[in-house]
C-alpha positions in Angstrom: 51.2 -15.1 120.5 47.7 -14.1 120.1 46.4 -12.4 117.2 42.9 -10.2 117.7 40.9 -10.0 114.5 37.9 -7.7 113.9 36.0 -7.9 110.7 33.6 -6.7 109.0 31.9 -5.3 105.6 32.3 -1.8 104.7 29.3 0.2 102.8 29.8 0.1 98.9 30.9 3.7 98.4 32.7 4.6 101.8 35.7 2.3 101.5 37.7 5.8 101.5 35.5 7.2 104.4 36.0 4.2 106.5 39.5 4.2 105.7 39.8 8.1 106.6 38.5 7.0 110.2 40.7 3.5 110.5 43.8 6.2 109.8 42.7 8.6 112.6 41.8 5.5 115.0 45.1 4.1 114.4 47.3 7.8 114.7 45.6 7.7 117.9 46.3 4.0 118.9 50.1 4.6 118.5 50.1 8.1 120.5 48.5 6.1 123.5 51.3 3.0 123.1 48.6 1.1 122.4 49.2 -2.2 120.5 49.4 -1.4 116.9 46.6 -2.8 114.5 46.9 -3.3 110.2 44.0 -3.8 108.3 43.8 -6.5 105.5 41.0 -7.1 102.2 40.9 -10.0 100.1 42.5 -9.9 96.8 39.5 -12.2 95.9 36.2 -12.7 98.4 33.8 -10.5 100.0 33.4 -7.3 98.3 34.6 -4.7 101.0 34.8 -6.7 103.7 38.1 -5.7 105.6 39.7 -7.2 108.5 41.8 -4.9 111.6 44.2 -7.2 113.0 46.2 -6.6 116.5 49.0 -9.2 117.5 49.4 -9.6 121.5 52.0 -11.7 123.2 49.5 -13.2 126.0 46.1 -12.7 126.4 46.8 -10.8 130.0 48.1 -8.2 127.5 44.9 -8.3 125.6 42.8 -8.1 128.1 44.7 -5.1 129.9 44.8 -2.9 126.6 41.0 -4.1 125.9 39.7 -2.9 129.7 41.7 0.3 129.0 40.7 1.3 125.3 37.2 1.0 126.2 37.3 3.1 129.2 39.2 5.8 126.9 36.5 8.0 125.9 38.7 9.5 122.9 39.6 5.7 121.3 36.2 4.7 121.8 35.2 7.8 119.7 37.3 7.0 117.1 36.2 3.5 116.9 32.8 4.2 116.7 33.2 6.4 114.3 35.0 3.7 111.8 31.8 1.2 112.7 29.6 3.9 110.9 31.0 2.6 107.8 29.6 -1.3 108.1 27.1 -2.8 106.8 25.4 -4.9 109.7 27.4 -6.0 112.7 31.2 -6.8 113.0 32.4 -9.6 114.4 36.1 -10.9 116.3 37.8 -12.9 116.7 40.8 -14.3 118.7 43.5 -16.6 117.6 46.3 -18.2 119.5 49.4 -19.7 117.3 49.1 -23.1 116.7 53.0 -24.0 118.3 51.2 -23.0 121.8 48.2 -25.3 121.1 50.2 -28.3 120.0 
């Protein structure tokens, strides 16, 4: 399994408006089948920082669904939209599970 990871630190004061755009992004990920994401905060950390997670089952699958959300006008839209809300640049990340590695 590989697990896509995209972080970043939301504006103080639009937590609600980036999560407003993160719920229209994701509606729109599921009515395309795309791979579903969750976002996650820390209990205790950065303040606002949030992370979208996306679990794949090979990175061929990643990397099919990545070539084809960014040629989707509509998705890319959306996810633009939800970067308005950071503060400086996101980063991502990939991980693969540590049985395959060992």
């Amino acid at each position: 399994m590989f697990r896509y990871i995209y972080h970043g630190q939301v504006f103080p004061r639009q937590f609600r408006e980036f999560f407003e755009a993160y719920e229209k992004f994701e509606k729109k990920l599921r009515e395309k089948e795309y791979a579903p994401s969750q976002p996650f905060s820390p209990v205790l950390g950065v303040v606002n920082e949030v992370s979208i997670v996306i679990d794949y089952e090979s990175l061929e699958q990643f990397q099919k669904e990545n070539d084809a959300f960014s040629a989707d006008a509509e998705i890319m839209s959306l996810y633009r939209e939800m970067g308005t809300h950071f503060d400086g640049y996101p980063h991502d990340e990939i991980w693969q599970s540590a049985t395959q590695i060992a």
